[in-house]
C-alpha positions in Angstrom: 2.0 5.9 -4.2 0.5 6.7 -7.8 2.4 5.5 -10.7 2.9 6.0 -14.4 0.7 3.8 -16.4 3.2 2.7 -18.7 4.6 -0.4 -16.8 2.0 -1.9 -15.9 0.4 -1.6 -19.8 3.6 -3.4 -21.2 3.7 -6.0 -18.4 -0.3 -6.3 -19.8 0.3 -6.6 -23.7 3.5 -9.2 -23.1 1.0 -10.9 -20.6 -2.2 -10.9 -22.9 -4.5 -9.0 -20.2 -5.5 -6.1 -20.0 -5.6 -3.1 -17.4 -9.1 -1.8 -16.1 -9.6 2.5 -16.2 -12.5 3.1 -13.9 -13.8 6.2 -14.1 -14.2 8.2 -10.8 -16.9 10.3 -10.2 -16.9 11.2 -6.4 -15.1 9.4 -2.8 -17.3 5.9 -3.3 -16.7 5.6 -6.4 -12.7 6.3 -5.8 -13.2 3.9 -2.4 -15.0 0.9 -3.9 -12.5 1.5 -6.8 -9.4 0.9 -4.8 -11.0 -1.2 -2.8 -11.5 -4.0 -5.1 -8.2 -3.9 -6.8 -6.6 -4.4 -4.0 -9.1 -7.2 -3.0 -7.9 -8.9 -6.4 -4.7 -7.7 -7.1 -5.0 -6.2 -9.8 -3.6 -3.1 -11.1 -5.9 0.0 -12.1 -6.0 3.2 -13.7 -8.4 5.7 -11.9 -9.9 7.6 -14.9 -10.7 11.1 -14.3 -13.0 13.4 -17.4 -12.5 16.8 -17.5 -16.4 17.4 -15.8 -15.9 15.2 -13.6 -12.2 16.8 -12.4 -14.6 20.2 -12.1 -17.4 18.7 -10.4 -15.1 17.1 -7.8 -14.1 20.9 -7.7 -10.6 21.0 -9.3 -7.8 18.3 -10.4 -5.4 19.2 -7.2 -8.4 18.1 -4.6 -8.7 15.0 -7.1 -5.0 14.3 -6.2 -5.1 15.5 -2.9 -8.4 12.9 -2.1 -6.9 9.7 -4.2 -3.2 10.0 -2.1 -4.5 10.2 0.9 -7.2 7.0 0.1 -4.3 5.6 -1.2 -2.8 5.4 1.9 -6.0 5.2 4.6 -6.7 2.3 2.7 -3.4 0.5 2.8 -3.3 0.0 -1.1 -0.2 -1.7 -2.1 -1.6 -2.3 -6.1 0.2 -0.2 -8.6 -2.5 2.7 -9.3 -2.3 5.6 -12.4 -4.6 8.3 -11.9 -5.5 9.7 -15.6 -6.8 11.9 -17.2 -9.0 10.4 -19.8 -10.3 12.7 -23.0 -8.4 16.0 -21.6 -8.3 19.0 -23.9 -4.2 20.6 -24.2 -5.7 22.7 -21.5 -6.9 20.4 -19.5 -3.6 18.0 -19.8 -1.5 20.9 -18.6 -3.3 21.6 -15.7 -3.6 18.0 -14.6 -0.1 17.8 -15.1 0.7 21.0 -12.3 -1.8 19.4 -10.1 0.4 15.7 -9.8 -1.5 13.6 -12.0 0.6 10.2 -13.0 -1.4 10.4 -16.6 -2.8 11.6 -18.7 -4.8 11.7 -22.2 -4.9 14.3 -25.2 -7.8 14.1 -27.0 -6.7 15.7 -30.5 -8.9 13.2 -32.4 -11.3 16.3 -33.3 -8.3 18.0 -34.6 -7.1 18.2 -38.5 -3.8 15.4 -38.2 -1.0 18.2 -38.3 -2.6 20.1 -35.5 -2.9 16.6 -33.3 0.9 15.8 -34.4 1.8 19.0 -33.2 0.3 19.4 -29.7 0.6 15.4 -28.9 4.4 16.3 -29.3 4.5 19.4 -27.4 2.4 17.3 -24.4 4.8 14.0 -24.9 7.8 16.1 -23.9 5.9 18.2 -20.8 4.7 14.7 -19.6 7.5 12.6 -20.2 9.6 15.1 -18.3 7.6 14.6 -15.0 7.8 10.9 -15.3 3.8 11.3 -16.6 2.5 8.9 -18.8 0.6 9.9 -21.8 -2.2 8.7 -24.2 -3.4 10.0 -27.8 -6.6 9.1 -29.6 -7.1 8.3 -33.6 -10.3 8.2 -34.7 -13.0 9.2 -32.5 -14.7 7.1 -30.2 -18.4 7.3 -30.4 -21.3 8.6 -28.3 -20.4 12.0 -25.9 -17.9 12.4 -23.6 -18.1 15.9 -21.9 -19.3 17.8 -25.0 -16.7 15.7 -27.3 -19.3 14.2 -29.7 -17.8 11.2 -31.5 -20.2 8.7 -34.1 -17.9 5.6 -33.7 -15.1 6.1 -36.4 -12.7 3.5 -37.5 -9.4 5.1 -37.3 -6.8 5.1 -40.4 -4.0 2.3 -39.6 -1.5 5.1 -41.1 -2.7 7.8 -38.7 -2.6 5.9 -35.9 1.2 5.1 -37.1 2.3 8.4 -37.1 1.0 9.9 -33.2 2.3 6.3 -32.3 5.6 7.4 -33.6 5.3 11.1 -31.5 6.6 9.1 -28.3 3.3 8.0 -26.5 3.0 5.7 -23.9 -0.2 3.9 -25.1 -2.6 4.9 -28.3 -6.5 5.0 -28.2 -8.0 4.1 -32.1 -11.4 3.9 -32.6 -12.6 0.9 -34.4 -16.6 1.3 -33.9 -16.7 1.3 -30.2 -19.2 4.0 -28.3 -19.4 5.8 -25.1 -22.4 4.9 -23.3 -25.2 2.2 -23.8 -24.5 0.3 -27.4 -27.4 0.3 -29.3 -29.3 -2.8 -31.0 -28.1 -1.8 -34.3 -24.4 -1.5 -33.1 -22.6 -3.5 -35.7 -19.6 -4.7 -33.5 -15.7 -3.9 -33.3 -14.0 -3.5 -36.2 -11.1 -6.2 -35.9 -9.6 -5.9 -39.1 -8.6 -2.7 -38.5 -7.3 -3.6 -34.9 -5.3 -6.3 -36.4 -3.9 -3.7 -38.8 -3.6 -0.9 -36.5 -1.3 -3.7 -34.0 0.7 -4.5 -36.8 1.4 -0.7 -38.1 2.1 0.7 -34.8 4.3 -2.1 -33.0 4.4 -2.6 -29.8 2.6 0.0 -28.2 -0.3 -0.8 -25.6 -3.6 -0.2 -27.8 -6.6 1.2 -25.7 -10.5 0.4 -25.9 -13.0 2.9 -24.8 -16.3 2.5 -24.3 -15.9 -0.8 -22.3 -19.0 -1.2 -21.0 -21.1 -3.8 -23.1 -18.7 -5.2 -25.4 -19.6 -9.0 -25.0 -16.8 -10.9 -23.6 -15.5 -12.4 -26.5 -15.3 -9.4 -28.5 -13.4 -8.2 -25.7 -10.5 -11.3 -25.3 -10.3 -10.8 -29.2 -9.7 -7.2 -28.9 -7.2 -8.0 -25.9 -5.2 -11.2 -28.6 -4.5 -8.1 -31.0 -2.6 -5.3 -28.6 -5.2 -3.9 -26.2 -3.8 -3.4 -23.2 -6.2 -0.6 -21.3 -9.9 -0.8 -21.5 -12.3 1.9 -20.1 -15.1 1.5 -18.5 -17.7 3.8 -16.9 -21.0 4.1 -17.5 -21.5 0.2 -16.4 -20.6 1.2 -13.2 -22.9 4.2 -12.9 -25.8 2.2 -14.0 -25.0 -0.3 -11.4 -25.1 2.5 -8.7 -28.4 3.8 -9.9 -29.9 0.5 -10.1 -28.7 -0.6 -6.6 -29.9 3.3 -5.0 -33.3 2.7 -6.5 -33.9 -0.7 -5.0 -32.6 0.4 -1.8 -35.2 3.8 -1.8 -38.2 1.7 -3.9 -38.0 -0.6 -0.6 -38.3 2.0 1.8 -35.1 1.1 3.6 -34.3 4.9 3.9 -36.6 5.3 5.8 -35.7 2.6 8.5 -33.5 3.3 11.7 -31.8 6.4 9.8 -31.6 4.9 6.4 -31.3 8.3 5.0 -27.7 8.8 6.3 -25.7 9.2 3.3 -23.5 6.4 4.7 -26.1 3.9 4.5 -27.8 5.6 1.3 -24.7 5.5 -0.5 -23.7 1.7 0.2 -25.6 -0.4 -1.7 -24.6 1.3 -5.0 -21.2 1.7 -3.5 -21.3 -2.1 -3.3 -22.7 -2.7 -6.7 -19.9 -0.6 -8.1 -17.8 -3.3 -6.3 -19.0 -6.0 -7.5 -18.8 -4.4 -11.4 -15.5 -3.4 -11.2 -14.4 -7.3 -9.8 -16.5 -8.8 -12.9 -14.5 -6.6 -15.4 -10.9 -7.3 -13.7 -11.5 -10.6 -13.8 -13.0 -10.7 -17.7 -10.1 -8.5 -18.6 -7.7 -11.1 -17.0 -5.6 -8.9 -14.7 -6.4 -10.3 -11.7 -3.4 -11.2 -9.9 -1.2 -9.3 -12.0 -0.4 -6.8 -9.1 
């Protein structure tokens, strides 16, 4: 059964872990997803973008495909699926499909204009029992046509969409989408710290998860993040894992080219990322 995300991201900031969002992309990535939470114990948040919701072909086969894994699979982990970076279209229809989350994106929008459809989407979510998330400050790199060059968020904005009634509050504070590059100066912890302080108790989020170096990341977790996304770690993992697997010929052995057997090595590195980032992010066992 899908749940809100909001329990188990207060259970993580009292607890001084923090929750894994995976992005899903297709069924192995949802399987190997699931899969390995459940193998730890730990819970997750299944983290859907808006091109990936169309690619899959819509948000209600999205729901329709992680309810039934859900229960194939025997998962007995809490599990959110979100929406992460939706547009206020986007949030309403994932919202009519049965999503247990979801994320505005207003960070591209003038303040009074994010204030005034975070509250409009607080009160449609909150009346489904949906969990909701708001972003300050963009988060660099792209994210489905959202471009965003790493902005530190203002401690006073983020006070005021924290204030609208959200569950849990993305604020940039230097952190990317994607590969970081050499130059990438680091997170911005001073505004964290002042951000945790000016917005209370409220689960803080970290995007662009993927190759922030370990201790950056258990600081970042001592001072209110709770959530911390991660995708494009586990997509080069896949690659990297399908281009040993063809570079050695193996698809071409005993009907290697079955998209069963094609697909499982990448599945299997996803695996193994998603274990290594549960475990750095100290939920593990938390389920």
């Amino acid at each position: 059964m899908l749940v809100n995300a909001t329990e188990m991201l207060r259970k993580a900031r009292d607890g001084k872990y923090a929750v894994g969002q995976f992005n899903i992309n297709n069924l192995e990535w949802t399987k190997a997803i699931l899969a390995t939470a459940q193998e730890v114990k730990s819970p997750v948040i299944l983290g859907v973008s808006e091109g990936a919701g169309k690619y899959m072909t819509g948000y209600a086969t999205v729901v329709a495909m992680v309810k039934a894994m859900d229960v194939s699979l025997g998962i007995t982990v809490p599990v959110a699926l979100h929406l992460d970076h939706g547009s206020y279209d986007g949030c309403k229809k994932c919202l009519d499909a049965g999503f247990s989350s979801i994320m505005f994106d207003g960070s591209h929008f003038e303040i009074g204009e994010n204030v005034a459809k975070t509250t409009e989407l607080v009160a449609l979510a909150h009346a489904q029992g949906v969990s909701i998330e708001a972003e300050v400050g963009a988060i660099g790199g792209e994210e489905d046509g959202i471009i965003g060059t790493g902005e530190v968020a203002d401690p006073g904005e983020c006070k005021k969409i924290a204030s609208l009634g959200v569950d849990f509050l993305a604020a940039g504070i230097g952190n990317i989408h994607g590969v970081y590059p050499s130059n990438w100066k680091g997170l911005n912890f001073e505004v964290l710290a002042q951000i945790h302080e000016m917005t209370g108790d409220i689960p803080l989020v970290l995007h662009g998860g993927t190759g922030i170096p370990p201790d950056m990341i258990k600081k970042a977790v001592s001072l209110g993040v709770s959530k911390i996304n991660v995708n494009t770690e586990c997509q080069i993992a896949f690659t990297a894992a399908t281009r040993k697997y063809i570079e050695a010929g193996k698809d071409k052995e005993s009907k290697g080219f079955d998209p069963r057997k094609l697909l499982a090595p990448g599945t299997d590195a996803i695996k193994a990322t998603v274990r290594e980032k549960i475990e750095l992010f100290g939920s593990a066992g938390k389920a």
